[in-house]
Backbone as CSV, one residue per row, in Angstrom:
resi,resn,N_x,N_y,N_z,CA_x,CA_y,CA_z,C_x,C_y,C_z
1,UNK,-50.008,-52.271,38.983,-49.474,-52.806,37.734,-48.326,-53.737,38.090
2,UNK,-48.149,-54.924,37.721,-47.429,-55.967,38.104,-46.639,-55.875,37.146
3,UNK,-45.237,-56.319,37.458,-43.997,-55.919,36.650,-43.654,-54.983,35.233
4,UNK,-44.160,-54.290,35.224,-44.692,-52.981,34.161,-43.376,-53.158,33.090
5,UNK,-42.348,-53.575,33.429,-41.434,-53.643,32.325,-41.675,-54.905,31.457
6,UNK,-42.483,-55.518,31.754,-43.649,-56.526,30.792,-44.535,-56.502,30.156
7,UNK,-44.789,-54.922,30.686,-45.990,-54.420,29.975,-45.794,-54.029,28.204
8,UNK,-46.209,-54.565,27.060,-45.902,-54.142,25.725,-46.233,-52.302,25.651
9,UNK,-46.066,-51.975,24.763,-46.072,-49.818,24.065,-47.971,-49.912,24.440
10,UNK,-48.677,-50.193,23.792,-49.492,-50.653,24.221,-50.178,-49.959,25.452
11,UNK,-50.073,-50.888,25.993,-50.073,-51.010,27.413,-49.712,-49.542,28.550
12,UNK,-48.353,-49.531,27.832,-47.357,-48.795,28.671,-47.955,-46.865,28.684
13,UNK,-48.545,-47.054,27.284,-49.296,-45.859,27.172,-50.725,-45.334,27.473
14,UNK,-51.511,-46.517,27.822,-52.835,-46.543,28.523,-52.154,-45.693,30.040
15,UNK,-51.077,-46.667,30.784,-50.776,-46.208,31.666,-50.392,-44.659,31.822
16,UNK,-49.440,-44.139,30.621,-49.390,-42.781,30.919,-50.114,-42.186,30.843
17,UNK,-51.574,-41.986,30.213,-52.836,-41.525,30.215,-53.208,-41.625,31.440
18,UNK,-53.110,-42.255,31.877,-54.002,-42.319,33.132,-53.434,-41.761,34.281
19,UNK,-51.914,-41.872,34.247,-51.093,-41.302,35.256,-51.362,-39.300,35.170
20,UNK,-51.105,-39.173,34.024,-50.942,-37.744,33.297,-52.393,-36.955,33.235
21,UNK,-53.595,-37.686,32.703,-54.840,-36.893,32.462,-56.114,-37.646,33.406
22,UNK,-55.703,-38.794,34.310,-56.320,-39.270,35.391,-57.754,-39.366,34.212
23,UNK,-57.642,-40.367,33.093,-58.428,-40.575,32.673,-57.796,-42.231,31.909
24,UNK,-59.006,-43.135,31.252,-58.643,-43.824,30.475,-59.435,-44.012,29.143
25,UNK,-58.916,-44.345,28.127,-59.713,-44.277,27.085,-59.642,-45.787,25.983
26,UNK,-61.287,-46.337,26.036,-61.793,-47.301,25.416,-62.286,-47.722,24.231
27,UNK,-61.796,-47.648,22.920,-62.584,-47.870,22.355,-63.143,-46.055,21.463
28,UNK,-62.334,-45.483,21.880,-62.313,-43.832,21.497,-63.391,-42.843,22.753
29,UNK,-63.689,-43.671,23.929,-64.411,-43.294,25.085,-64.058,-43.053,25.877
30,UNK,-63.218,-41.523,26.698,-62.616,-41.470,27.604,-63.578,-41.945,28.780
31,UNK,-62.806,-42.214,29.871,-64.143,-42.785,31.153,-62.245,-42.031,32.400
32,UNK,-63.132,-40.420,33.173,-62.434,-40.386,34.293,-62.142,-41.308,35.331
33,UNK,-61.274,-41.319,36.213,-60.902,-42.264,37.314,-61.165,-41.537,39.083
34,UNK,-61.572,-41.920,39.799,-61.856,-41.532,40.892,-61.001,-40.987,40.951
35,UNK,-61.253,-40.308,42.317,-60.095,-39.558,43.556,-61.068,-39.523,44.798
36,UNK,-59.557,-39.846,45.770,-58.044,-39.676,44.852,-57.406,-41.324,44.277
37,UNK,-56.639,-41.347,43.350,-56.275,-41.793,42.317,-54.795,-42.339,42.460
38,UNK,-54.126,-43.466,42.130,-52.530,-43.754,42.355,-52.366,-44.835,42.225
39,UNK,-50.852,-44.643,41.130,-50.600,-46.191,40.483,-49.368,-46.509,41.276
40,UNK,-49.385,-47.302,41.313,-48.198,-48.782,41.971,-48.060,-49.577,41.325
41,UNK,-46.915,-49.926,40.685,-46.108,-50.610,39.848,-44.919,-51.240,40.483
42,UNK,-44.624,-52.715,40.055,-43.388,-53.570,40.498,-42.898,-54.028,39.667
43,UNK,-41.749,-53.561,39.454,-40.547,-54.144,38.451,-39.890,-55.055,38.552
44,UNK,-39.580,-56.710,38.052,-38.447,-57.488,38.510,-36.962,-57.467,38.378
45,UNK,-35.966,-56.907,38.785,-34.695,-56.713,38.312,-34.232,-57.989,38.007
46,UNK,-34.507,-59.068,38.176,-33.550,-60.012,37.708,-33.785,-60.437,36.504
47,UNK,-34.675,-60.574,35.788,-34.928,-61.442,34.650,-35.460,-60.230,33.384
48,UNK,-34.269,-60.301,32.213,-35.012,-59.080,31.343,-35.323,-59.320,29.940
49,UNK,-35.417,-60.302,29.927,-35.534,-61.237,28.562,-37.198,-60.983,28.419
50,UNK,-37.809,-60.467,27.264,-39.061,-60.101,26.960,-39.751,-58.828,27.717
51,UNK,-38.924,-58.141,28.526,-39.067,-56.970,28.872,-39.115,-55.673,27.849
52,UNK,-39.722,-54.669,28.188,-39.372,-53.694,27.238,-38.970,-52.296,27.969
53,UNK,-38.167,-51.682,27.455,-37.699,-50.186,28.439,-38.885,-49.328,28.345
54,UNK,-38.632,-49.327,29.575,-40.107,-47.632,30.352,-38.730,-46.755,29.869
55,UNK,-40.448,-45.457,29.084,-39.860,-44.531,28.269,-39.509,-43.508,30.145
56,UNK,-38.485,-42.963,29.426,-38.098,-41.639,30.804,-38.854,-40.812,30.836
57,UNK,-40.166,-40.524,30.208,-41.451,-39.523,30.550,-42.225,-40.354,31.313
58,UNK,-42.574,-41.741,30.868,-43.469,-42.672,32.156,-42.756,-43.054,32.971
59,UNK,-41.519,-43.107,32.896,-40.791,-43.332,34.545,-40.716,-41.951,35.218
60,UNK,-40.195,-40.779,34.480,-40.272,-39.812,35.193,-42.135,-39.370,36.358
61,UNK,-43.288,-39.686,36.283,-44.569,-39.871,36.688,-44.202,-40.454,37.765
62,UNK,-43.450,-41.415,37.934,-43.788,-42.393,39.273,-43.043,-41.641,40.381
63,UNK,-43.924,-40.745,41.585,-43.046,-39.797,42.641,-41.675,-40.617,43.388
64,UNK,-41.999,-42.111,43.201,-40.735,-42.763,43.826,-40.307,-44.258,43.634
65,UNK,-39.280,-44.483,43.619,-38.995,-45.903,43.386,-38.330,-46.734,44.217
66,UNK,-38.842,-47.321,45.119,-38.570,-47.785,46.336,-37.957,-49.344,45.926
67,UNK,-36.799,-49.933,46.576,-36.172,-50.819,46.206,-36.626,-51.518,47.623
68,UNK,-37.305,-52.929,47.168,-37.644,-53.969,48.075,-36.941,-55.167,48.034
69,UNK,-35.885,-55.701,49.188,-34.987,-56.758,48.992,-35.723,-57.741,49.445
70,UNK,-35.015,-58.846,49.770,-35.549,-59.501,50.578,-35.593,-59.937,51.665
71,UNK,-37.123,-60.644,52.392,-37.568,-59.937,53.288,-36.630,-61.067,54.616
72,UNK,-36.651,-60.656,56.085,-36.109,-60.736,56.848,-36.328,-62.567,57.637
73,UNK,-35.738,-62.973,58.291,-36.046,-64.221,58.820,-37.554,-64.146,59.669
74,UNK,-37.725,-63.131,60.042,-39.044,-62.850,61.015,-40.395,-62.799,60.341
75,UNK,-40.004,-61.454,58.973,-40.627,-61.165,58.461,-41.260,-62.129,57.058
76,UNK,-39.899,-63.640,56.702,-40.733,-64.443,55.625,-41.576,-65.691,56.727
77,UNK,-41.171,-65.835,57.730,-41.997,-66.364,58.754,-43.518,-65.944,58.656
78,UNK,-43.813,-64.267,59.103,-45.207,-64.234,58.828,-45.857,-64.196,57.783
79,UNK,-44.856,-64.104,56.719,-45.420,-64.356,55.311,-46.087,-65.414,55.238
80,UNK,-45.290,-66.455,55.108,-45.664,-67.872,55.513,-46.385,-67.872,56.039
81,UNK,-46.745,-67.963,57.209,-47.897,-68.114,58.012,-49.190,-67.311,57.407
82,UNK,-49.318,-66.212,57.196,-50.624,-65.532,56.636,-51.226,-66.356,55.224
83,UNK,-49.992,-66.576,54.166,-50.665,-67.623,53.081,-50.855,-69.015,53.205
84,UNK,-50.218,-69.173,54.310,-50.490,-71.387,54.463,-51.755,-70.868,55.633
85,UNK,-51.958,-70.097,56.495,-52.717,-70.016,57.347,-54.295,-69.679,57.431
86,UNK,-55.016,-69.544,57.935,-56.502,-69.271,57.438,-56.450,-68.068,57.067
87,UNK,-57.424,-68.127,56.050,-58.382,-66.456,55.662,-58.549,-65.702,56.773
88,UNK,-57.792,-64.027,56.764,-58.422,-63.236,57.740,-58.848,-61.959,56.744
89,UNK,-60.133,-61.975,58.140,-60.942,-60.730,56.949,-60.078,-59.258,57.117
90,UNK,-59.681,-59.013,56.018,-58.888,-57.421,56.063,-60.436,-56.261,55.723
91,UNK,-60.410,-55.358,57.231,-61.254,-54.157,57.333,-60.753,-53.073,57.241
92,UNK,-61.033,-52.814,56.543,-60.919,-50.879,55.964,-60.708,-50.020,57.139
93,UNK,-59.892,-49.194,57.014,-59.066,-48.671,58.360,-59.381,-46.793,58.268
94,UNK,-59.797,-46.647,56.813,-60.209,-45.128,56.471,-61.235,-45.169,55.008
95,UNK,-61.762,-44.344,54.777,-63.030,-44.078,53.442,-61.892,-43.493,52.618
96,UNK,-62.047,-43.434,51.624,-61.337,-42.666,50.523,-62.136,-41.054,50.456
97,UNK,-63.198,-40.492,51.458,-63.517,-39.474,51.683,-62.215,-39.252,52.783
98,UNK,-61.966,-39.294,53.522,-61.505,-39.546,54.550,-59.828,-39.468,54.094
99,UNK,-59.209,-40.114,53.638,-58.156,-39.953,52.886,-58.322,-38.453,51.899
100,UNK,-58.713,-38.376,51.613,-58.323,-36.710,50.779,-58.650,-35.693,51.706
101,UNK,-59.099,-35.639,52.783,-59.202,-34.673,54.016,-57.662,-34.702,54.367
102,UNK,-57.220,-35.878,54.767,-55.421,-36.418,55.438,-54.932,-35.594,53.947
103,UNK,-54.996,-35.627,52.455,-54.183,-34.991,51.788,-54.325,-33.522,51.886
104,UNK,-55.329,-33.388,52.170,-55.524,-31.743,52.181,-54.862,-31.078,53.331
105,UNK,-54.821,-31.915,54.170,-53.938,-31.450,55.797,-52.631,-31.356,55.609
106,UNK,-52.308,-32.455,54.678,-50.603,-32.450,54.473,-49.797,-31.202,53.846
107,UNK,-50.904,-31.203,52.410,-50.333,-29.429,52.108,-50.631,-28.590,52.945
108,UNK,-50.278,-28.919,53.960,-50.420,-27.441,55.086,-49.726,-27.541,55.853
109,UNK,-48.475,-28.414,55.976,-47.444,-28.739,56.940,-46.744,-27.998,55.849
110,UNK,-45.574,-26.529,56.759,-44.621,-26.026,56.625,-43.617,-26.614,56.083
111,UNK,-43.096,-26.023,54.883,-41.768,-26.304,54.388,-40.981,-25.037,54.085
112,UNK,-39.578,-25.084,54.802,-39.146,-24.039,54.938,-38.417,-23.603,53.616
113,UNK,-38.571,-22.290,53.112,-37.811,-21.958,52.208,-36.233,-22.719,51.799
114,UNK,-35.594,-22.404,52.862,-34.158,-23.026,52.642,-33.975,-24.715,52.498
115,UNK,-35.526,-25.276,53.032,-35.322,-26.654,52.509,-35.573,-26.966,51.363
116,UNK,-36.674,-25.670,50.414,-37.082,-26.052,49.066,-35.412,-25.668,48.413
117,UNK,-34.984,-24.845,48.624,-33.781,-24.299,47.986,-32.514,-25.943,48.130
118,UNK,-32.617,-26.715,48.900,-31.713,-27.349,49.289,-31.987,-28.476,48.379
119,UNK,-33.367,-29.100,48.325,-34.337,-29.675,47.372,-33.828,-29.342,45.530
120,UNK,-34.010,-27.628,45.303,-33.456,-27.503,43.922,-32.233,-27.801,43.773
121,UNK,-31.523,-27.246,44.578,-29.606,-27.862,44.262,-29.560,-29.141,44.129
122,UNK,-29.840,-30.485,45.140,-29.869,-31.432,44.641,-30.624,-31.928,43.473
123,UNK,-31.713,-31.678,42.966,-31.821,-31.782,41.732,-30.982,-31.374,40.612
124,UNK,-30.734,-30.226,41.009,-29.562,-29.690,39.614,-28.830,-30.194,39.916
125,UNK,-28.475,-30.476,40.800,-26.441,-31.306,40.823,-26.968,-32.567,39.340
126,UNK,-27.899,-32.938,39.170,-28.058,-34.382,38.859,-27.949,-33.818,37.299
127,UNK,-28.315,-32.489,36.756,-28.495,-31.918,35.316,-27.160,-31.575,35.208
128,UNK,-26.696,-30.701,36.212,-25.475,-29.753,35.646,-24.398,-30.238,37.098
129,UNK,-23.953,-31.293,37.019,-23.037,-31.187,38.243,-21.686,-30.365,38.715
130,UNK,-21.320,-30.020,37.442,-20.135,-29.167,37.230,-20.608,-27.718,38.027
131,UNK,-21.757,-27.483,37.861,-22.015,-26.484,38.822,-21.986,-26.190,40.320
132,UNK,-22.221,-27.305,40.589,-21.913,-27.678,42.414,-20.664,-28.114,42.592
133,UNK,-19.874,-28.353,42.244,-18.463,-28.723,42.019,-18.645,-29.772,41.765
134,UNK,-18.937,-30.774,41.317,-18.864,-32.081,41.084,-18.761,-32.782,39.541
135,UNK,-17.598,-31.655,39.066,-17.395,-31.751,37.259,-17.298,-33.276,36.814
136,UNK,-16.568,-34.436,38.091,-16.091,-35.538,37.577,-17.570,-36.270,37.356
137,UNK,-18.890,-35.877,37.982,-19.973,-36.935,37.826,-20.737,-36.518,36.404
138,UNK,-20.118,-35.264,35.741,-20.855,-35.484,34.650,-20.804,-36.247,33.460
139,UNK,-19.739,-37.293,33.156,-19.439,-37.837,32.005,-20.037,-39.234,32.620
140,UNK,-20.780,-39.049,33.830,-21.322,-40.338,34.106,-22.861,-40.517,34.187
141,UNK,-23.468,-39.315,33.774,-24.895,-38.640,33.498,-25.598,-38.566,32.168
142,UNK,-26.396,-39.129,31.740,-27.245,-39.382,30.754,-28.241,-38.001,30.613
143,UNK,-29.059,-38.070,31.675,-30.210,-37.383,31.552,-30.484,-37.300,33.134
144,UNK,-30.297,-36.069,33.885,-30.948,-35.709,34.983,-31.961,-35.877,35.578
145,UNK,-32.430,-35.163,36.638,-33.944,-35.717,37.515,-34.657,-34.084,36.928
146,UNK,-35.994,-34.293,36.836,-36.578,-33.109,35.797,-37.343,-32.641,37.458
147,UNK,-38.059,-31.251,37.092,-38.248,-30.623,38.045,-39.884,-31.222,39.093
148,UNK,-40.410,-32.696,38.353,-41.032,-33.028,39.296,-40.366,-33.492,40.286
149,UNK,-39.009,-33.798,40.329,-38.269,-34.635,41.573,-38.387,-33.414,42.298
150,UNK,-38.215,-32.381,41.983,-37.980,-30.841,43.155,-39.233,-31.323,43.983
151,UNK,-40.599,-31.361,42.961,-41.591,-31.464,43.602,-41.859,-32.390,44.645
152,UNK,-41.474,-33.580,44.330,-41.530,-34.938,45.029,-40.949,-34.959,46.560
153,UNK,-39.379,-34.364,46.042,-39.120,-33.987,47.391,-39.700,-33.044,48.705
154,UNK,-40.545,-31.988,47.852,-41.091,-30.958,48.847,-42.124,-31.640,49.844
155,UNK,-42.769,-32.382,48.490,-44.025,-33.011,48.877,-43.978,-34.612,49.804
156,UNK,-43.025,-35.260,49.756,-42.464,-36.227,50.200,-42.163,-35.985,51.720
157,UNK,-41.646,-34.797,51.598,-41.170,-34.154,53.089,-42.031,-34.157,53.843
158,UNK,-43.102,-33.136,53.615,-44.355,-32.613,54.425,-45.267,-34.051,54.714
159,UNK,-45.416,-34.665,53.865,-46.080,-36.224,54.067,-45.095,-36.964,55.239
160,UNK,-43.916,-37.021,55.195,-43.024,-37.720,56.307,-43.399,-37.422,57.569
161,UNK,-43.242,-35.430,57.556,-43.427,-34.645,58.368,-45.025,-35.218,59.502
162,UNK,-45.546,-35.118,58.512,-47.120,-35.288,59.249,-47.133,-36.882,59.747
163,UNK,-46.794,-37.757,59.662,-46.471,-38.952,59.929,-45.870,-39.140,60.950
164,UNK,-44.754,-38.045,61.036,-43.856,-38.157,62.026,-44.652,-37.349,63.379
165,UNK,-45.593,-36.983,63.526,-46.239,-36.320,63.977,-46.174,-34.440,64.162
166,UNK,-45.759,-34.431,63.105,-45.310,-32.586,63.016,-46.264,-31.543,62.121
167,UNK,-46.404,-30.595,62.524,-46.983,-29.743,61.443,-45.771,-28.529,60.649
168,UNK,-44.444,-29.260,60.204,-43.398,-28.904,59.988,-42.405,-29.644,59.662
169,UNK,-41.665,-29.554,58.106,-40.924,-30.285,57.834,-39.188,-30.264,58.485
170,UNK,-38.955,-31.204,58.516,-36.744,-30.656,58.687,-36.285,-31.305,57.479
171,UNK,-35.123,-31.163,57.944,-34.000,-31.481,56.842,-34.371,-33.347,56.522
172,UNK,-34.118,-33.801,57.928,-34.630,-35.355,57.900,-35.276,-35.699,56.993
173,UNK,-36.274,-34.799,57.394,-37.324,-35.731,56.379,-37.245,-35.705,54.872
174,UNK,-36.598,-34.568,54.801,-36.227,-34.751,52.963,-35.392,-35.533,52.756
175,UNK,-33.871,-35.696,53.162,-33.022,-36.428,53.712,-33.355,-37.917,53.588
176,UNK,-34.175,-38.147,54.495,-34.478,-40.064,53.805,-35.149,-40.540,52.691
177,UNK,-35.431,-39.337,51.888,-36.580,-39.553,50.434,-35.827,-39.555,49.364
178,UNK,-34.442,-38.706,49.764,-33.850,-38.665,48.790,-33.557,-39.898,47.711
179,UNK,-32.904,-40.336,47.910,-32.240,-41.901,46.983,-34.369,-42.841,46.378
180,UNK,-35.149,-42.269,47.339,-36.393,-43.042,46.785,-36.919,-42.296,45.454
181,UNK,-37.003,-40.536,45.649,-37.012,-39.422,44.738,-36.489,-39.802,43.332
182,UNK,-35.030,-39.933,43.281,-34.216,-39.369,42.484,-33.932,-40.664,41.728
183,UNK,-33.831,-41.886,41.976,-32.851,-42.978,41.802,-33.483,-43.428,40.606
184,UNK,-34.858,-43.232,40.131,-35.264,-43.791,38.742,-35.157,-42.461,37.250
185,UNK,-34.691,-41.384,38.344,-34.836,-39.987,37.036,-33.419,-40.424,36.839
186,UNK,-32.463,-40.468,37.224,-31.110,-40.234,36.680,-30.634,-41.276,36.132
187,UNK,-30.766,-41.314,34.796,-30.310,-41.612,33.912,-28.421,-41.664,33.697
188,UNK,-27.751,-43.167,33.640,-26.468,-43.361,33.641,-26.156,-43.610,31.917
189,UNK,-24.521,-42.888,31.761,-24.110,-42.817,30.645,-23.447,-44.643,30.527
190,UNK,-23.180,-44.684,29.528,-22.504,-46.170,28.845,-20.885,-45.939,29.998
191,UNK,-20.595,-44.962,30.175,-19.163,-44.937,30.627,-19.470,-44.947,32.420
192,UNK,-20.462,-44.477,32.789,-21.035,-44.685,34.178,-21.219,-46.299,34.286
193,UNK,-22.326,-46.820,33.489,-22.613,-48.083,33.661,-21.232,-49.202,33.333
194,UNK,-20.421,-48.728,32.478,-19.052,-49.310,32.341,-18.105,-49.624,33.466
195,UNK,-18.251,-48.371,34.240,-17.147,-48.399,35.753,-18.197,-49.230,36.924
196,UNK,-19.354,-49.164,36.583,-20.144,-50.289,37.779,-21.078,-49.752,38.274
197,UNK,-21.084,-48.130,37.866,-21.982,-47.258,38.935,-23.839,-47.371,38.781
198,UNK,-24.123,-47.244,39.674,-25.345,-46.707,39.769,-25.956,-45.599,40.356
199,UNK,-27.510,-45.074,40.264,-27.545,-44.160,40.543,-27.619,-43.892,41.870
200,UNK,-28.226,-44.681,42.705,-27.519,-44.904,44.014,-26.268,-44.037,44.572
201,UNK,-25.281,-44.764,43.841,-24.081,-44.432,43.989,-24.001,-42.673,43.705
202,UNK,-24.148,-41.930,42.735,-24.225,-41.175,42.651,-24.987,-40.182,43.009
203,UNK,-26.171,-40.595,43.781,-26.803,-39.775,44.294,-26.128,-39.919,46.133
204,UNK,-25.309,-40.577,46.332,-24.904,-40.699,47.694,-23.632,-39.317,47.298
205,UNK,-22.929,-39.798,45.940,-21.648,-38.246,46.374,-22.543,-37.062,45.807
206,UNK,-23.641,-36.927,45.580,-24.128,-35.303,45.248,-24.681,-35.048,46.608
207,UNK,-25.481,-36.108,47.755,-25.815,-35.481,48.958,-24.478,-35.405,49.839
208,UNK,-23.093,-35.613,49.410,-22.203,-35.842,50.269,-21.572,-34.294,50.101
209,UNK,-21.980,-33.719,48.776,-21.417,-32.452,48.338,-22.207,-31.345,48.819
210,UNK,-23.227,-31.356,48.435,-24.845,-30.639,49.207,-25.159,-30.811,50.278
211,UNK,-24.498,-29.754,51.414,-25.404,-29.867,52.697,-26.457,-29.237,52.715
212,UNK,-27.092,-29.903,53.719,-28.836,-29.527,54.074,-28.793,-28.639,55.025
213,UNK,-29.634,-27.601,55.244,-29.684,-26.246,55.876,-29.799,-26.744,57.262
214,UNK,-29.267,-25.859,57.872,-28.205,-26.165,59.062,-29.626,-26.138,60.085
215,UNK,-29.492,-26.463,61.084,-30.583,-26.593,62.242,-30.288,-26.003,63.489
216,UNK,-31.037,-25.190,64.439,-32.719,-25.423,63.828,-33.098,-24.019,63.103
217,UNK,-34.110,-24.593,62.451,-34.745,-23.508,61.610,-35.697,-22.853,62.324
218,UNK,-36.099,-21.821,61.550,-36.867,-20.615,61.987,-37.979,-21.372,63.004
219,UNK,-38.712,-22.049,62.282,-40.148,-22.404,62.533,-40.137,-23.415,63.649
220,UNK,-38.707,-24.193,63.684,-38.391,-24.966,65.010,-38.388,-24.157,65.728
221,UNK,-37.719,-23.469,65.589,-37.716,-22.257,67.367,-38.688,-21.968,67.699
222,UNK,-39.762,-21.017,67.134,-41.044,-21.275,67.301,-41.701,-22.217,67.876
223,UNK,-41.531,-23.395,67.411,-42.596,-24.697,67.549,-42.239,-25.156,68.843
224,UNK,-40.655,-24.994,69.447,-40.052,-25.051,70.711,-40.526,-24.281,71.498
């Protein structure tokens, strides 16, 4: 979906159907969607004139929101070159049979209790911060990260994990997902967005408050 904050109500709700019941509906004809199944969406931050706000139930759906700057002296070089340059044929590298075997493997990489636990605190810091000590970030909080971010993170991990070549997550790997997780659920108050902040920002002092379970863990020793 290409800049989705362009997308009219419309629109925006075909998409949550489809995200939510992995179905779409035509004409009063639902028609299911393969699997496995996954939307990708790009937002433009600069220009917001004829845009419309994604409701916080269809932003909350998207497992992450990855911020893409721009790209490097090397990297708009091969840009360049691949679109002024000839057609190359792009070959399929896995089957989409083949891909849901790799998902089925992933839920089976270890996640240690104390990392899911480390996972819920940072989420709640983002609902109730006064609870983790961090009373001053709540008058700068709208609306928290809801308990699919718990999920995102678990699941985010174990996917890193297996990538990284492990059958076992660490702290790391939750650790760099964080700010991708969280940064579109948390919702900033008028008095947050007033002082300059973003959620960024605030998700850097809730992991600065929340340490991550100390190393190594159980299953490292083991795996050592």
């Amino acid at each position: 979906a290409d800049e989705i904050n362009r997308a009219p109500a419309k629109v925006q709700s075909a998409l949550l159907e489809v995200m939510q019941e992995r179905q779409v509906t035509i004409a009063g004809e639902s028609h299911k969607v393969p699997s496995p199944f996954l939307v990708m969406a790009t937002q433009n931050p600069i220009e917001t004139e004829g845009t419309y706000p994604l409701p916080e139930a269809q932003v909350d759906r998207f497992m992450m929101k990855v911020m893409v700057d721009y790209p490097t002296d090397e990297e708009e070089y091969v840009i360049v070159e691949r679109v002024t340059g000839p057609a190359v044929q792009v070959n399929a590298v896995a089957t989409t049979d083949q891909l849901a075997v790799l998902q089925a493997q992933c839920r089976q990489v270890y996640v240690d209790p104390s990392l899911v636990q480390y996972a819920v605190k940072l989420v709640s810091a983002t609902r109730t911060p006064e609870k983790h000590g961090l009373k001053d970030l709540a008058r700068f909080i709208t609306f928290g990260a809801s308990p699919r971010a718990t999920i995102g993170l678990v699941e985010g991990a174990r996917a890193l994990a297996m990538l990284r070549g492990r059958s076992y997550a660490l702290p790391e790997d939750m650790i760099d997902l964080v700010p991708d997780v969280l940064r579109h659920r948390v919702v900033l108050s008028y008095e947050g967005l007033s002082e300059g902040l973003d959620s960024d920002a605030l998700i850097a002092k809730i992991m600065k408050q929340i340490a991550p379970p100390a190393r190594p863990l159980e299953h490292e020793k083991r795996a050592a």
